[in-house]
Chimera marker file (.cmm) of the C-alpha trace (Angstrom):
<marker_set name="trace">
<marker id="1" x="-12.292" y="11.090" z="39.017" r="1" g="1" b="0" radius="0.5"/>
<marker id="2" x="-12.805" y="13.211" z="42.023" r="1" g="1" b="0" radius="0.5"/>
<marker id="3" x="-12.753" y="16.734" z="41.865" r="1" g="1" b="0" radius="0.5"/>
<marker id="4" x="-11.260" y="19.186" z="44.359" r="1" g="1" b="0" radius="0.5"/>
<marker id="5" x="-11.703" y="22.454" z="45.042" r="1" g="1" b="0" radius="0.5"/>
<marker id="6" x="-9.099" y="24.676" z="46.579" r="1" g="1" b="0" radius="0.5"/>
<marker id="7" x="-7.705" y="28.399" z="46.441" r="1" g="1" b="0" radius="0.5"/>
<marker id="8" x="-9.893" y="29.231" z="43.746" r="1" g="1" b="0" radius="0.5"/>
<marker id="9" x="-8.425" y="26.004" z="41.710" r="1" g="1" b="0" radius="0.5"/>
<marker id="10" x="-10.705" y="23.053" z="41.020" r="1" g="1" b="0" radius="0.5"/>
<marker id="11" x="-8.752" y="19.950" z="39.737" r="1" g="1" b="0" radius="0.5"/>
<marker id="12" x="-8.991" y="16.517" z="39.155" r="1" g="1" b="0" radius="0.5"/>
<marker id="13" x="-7.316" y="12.946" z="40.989" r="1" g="1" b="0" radius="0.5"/>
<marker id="14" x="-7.626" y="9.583" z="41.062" r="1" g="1" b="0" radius="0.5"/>
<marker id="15" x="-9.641" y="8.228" z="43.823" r="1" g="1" b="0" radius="0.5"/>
<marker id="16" x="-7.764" y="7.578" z="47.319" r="1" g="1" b="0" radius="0.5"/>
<marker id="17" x="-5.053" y="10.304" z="45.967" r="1" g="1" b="0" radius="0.5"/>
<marker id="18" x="-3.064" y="11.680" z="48.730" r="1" g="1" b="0" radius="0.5"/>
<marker id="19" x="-4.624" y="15.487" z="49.277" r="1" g="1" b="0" radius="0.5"/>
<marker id="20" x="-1.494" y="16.927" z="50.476" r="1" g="1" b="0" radius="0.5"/>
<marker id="21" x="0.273" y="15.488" z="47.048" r="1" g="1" b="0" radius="0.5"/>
<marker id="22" x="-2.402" y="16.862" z="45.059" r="1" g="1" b="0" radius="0.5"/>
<marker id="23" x="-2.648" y="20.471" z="46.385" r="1" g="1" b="0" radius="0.5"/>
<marker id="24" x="0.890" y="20.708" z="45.783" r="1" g="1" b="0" radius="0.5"/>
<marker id="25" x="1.226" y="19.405" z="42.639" r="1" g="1" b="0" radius="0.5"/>
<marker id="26" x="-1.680" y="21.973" z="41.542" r="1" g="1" b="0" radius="0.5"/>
<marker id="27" x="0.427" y="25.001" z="43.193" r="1" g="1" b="0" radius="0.5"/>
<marker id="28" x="-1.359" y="25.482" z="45.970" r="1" g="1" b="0" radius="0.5"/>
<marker id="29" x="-0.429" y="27.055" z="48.682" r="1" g="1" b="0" radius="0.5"/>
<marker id="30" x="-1.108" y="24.693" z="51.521" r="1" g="1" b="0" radius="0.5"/>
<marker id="31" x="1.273" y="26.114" z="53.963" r="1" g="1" b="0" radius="0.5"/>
<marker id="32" x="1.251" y="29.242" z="55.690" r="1" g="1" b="0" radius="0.5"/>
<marker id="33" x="4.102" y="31.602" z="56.576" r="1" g="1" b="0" radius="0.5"/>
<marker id="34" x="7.622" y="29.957" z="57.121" r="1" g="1" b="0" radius="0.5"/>
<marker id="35" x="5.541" y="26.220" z="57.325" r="1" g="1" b="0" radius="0.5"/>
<marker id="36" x="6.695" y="26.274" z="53.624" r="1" g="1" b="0" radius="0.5"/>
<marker id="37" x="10.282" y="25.897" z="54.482" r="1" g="1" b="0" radius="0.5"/>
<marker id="38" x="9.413" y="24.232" z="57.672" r="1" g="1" b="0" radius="0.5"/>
<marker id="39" x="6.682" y="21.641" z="57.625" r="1" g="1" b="0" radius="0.5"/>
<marker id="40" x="7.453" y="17.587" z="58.281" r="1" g="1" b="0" radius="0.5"/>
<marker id="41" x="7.101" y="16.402" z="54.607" r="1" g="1" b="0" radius="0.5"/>
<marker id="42" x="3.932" y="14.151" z="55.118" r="1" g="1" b="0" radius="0.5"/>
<marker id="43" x="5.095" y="12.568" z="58.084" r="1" g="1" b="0" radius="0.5"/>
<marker id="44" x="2.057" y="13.868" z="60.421" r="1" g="1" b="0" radius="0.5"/>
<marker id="45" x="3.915" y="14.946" z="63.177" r="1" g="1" b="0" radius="0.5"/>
<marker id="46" x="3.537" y="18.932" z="62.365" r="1" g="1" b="0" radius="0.5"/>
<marker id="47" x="0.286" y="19.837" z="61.932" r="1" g="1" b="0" radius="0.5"/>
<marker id="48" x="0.951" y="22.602" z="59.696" r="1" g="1" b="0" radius="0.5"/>
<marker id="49" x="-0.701" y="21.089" z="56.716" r="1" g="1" b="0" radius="0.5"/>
<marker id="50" x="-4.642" y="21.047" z="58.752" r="1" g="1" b="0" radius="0.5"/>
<marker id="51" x="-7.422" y="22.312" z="56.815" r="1" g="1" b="0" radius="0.5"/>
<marker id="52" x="-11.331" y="22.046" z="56.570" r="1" g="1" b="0" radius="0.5"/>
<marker id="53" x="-12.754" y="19.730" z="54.020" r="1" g="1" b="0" radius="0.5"/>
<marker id="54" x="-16.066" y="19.395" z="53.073" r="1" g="1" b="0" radius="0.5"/>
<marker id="55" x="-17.064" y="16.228" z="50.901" r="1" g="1" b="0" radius="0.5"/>
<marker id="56" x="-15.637" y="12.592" z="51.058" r="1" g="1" b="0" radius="0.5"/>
<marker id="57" x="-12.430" y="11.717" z="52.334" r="1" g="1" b="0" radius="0.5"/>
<marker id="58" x="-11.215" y="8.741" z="54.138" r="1" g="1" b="0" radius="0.5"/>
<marker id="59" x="-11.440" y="8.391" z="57.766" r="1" g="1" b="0" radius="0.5"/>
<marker id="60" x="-9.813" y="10.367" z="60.323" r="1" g="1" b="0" radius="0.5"/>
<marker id="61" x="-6.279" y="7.641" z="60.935" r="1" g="1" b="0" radius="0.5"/>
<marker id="62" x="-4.291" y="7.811" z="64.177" r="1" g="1" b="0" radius="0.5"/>
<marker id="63" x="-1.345" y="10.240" z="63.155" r="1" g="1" b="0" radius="0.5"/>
<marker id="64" x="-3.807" y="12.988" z="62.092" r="1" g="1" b="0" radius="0.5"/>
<marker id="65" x="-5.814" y="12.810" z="65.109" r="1" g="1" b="0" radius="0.5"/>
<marker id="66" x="-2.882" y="12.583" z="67.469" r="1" g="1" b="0" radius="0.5"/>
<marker id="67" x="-1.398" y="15.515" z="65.885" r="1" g="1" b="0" radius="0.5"/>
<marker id="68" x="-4.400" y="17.637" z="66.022" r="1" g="1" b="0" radius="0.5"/>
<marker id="69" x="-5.353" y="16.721" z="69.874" r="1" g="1" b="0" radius="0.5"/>
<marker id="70" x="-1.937" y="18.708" z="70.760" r="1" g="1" b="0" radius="0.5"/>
<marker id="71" x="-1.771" y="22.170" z="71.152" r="1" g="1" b="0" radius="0.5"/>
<marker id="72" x="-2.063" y="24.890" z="68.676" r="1" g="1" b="0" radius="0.5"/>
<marker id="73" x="-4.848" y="22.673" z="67.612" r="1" g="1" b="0" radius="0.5"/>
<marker id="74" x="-8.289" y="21.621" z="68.696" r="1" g="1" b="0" radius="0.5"/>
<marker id="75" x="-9.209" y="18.346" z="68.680" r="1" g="1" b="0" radius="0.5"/>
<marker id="76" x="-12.775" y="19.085" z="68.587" r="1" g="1" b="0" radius="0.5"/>
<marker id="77" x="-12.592" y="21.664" z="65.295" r="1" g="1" b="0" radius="0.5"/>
<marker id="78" x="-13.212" y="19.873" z="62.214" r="1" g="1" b="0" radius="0.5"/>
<marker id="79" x="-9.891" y="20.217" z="60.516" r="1" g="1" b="0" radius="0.5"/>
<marker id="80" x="-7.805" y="17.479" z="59.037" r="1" g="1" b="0" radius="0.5"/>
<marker id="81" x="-4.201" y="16.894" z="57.907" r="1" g="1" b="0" radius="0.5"/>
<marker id="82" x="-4.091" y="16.821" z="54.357" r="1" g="1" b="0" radius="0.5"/>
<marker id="83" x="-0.810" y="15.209" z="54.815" r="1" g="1" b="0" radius="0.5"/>
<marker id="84" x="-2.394" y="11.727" z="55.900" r="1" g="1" b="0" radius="0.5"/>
<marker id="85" x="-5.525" y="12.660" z="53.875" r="1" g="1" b="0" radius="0.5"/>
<marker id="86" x="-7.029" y="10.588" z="51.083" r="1" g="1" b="0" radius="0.5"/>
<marker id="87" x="-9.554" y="11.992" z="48.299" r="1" g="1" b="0" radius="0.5"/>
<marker id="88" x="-12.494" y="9.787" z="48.150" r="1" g="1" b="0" radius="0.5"/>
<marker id="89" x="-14.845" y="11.674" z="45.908" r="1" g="1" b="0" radius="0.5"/>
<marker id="90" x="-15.481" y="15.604" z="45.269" r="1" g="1" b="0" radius="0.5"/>
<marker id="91" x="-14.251" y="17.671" z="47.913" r="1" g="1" b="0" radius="0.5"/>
<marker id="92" x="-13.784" y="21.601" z="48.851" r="1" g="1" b="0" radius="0.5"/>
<marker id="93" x="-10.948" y="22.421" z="50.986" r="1" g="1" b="0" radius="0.5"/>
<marker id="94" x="-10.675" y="25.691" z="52.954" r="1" g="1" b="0" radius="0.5"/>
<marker id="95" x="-7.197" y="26.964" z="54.825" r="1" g="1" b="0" radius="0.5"/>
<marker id="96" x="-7.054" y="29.072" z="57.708" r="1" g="1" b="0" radius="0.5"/>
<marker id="97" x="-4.889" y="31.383" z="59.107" r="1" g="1" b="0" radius="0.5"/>
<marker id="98" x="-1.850" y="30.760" z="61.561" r="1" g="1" b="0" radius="0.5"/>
<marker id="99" x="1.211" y="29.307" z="61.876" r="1" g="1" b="0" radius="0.5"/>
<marker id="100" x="-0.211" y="25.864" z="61.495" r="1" g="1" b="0" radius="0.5"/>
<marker id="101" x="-3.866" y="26.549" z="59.586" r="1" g="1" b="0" radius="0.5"/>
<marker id="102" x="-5.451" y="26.726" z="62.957" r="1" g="1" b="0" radius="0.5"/>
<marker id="103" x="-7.037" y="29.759" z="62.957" r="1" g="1" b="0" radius="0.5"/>
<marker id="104" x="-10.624" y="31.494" z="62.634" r="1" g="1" b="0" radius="0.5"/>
<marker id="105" x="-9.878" y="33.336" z="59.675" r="1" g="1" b="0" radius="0.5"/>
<marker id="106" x="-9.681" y="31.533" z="55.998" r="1" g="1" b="0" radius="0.5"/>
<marker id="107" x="-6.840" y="32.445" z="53.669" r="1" g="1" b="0" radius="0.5"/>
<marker id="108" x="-8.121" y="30.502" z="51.065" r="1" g="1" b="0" radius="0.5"/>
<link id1="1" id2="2" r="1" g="1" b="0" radius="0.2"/>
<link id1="2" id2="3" r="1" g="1" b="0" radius="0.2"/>
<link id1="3" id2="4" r="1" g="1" b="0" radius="0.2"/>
<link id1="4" id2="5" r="1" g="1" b="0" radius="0.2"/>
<link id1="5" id2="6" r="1" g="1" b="0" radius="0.2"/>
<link id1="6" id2="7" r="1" g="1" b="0" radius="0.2"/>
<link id1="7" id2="8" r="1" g="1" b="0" radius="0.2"/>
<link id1="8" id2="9" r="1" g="1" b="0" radius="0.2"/>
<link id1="9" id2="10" r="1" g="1" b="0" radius="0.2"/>
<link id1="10" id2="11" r="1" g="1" b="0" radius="0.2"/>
<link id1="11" id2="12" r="1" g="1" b="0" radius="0.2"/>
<link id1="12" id2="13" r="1" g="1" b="0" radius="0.2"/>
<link id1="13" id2="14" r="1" g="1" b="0" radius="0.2"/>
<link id1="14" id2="15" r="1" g="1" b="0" radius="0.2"/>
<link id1="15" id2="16" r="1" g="1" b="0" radius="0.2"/>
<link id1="16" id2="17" r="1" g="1" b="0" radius="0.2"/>
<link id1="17" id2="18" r="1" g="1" b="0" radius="0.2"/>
<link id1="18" id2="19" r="1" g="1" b="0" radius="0.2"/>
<link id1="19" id2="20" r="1" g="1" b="0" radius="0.2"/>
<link id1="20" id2="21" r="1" g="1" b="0" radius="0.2"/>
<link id1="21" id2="22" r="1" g="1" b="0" radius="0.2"/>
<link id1="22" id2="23" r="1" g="1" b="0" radius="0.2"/>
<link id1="23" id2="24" r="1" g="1" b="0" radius="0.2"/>
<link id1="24" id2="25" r="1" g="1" b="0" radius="0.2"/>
<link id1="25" id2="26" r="1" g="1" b="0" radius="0.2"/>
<link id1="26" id2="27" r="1" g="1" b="0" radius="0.2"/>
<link id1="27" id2="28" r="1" g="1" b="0" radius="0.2"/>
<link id1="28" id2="29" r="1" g="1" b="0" radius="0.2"/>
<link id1="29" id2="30" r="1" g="1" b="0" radius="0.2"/>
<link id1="30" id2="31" r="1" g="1" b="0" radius="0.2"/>
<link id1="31" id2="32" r="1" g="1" b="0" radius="0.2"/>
<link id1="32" id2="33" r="1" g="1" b="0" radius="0.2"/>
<link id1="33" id2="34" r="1" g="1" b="0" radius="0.2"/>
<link id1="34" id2="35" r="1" g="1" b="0" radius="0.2"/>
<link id1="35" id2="36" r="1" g="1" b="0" radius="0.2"/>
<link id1="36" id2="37" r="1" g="1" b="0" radius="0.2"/>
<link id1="37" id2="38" r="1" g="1" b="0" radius="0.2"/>
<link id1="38" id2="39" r="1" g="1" b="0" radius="0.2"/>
<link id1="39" id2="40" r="1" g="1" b="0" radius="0.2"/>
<link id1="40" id2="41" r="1" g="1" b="0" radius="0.2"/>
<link id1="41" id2="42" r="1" g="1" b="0" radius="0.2"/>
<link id1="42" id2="43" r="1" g="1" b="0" radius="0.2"/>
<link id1="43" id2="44" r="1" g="1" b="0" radius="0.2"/>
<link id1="44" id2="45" r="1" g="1" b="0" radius="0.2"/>
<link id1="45" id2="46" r="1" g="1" b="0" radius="0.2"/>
<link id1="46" id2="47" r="1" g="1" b="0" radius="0.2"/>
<link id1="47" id2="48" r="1" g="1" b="0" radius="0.2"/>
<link id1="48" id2="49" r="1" g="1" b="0" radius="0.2"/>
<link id1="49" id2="50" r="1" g="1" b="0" radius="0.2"/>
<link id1="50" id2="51" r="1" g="1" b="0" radius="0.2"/>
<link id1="51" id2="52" r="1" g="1" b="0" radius="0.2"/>
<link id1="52" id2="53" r="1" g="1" b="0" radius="0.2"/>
<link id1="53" id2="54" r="1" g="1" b="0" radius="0.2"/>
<link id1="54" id2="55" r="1" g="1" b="0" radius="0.2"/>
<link id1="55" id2="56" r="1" g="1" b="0" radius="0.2"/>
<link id1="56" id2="57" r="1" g="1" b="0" radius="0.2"/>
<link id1="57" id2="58" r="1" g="1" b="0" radius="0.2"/>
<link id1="58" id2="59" r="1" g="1" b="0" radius="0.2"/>
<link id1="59" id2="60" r="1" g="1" b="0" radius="0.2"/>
<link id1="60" id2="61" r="1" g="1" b="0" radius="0.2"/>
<link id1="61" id2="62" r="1" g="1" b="0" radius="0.2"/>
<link id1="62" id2="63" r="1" g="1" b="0" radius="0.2"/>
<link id1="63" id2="64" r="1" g="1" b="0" radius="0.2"/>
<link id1="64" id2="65" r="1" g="1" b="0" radius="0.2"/>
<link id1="65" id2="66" r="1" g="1" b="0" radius="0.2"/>
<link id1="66" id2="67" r="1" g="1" b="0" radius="0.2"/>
<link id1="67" id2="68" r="1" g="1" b="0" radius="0.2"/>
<link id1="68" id2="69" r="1" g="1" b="0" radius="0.2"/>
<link id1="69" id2="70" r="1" g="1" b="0" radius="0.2"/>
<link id1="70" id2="71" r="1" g="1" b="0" radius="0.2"/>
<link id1="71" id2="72" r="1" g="1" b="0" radius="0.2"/>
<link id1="72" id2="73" r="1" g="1" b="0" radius="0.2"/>
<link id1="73" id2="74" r="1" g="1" b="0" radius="0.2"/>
<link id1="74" id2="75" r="1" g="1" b="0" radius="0.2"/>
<link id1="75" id2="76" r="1" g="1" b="0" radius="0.2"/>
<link id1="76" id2="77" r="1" g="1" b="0" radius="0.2"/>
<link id1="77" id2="78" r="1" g="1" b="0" radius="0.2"/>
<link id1="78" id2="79" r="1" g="1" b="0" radius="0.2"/>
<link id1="79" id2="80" r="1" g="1" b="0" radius="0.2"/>
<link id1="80" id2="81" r="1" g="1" b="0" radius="0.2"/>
<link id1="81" id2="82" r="1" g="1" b="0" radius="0.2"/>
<link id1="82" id2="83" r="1" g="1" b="0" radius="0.2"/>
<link id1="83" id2="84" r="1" g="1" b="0" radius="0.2"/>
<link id1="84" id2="85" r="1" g="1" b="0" radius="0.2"/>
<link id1="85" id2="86" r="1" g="1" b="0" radius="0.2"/>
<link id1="86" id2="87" r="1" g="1" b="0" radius="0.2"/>
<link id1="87" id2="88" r="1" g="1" b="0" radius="0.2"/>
<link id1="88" id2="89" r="1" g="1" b="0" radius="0.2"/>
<link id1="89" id2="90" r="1" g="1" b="0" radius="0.2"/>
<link id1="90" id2="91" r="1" g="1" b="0" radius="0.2"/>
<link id1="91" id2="92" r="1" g="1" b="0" radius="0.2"/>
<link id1="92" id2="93" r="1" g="1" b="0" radius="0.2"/>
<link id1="93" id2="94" r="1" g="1" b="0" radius="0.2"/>
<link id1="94" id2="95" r="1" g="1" b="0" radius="0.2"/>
<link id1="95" id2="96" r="1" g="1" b="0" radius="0.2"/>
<link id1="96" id2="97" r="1" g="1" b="0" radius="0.2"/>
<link id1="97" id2="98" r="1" g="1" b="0" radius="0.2"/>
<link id1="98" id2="99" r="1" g="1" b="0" radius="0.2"/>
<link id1="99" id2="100" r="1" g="1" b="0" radius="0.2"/>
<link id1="100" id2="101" r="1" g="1" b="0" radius="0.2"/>
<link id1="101" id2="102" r="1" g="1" b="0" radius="0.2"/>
<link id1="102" id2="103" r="1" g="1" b="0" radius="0.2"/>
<link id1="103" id2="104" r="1" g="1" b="0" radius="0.2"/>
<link id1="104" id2="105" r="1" g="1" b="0" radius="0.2"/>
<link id1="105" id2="106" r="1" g="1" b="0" radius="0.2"/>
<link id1="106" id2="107" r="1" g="1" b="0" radius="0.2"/>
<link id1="107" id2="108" r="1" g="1" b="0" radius="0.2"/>
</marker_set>
């Protein structure tokens, strides 16, 4: 089972698990500011979910990187959706600041 590592939590999924799902259902807090109230429920079409991974995930699909090529994001930072995310083996996860995770300084 892959582990993942995020806000000071490490836990454990099954392999392809949605990241999104399992950050949540681990109480972490993926989303910053009012995204909690105000975030598209895993459809990919907010962005407010992005974060930095490090370790293996699957590949990059079309919603995530259509998502993140739109303004407030950067298409060229290494961030991902964890919304359209899956957990492939151990992983660390690291959220920035802003409205929608896109900025220079990590919360988490």
């Amino acid at each position: 089972m892959p582990t993942v590592t995020a806000q000071g939590k490490t836990m454990q999924c099954k392999a392809g698990a949605n990241l999104r799902q399992v950050l949540l259902a681990n109480g972490v807090d993926l989303y910053n500011s009012q995204a909690k109230v105000i975030n598209c429920r895993s459809l990919g079409t907010c962005g407010t979910c992005a974060v930095a991974i490090e370790g293996e995930v699957s590949a990059t699909n079309w919603k995530d990187k259509a998502r993140r090529s739109l303004p407030p994001h950067d298409p060229a930072r290494d961030l991902r959706l964890a919304c359209q995310t899956r957990v492939l083996g151990d992983i660390a996860v690291t959220k920035y600041d802003g409205f929608w995770g896109q900025g220079q300084t990590p919360v988490w």
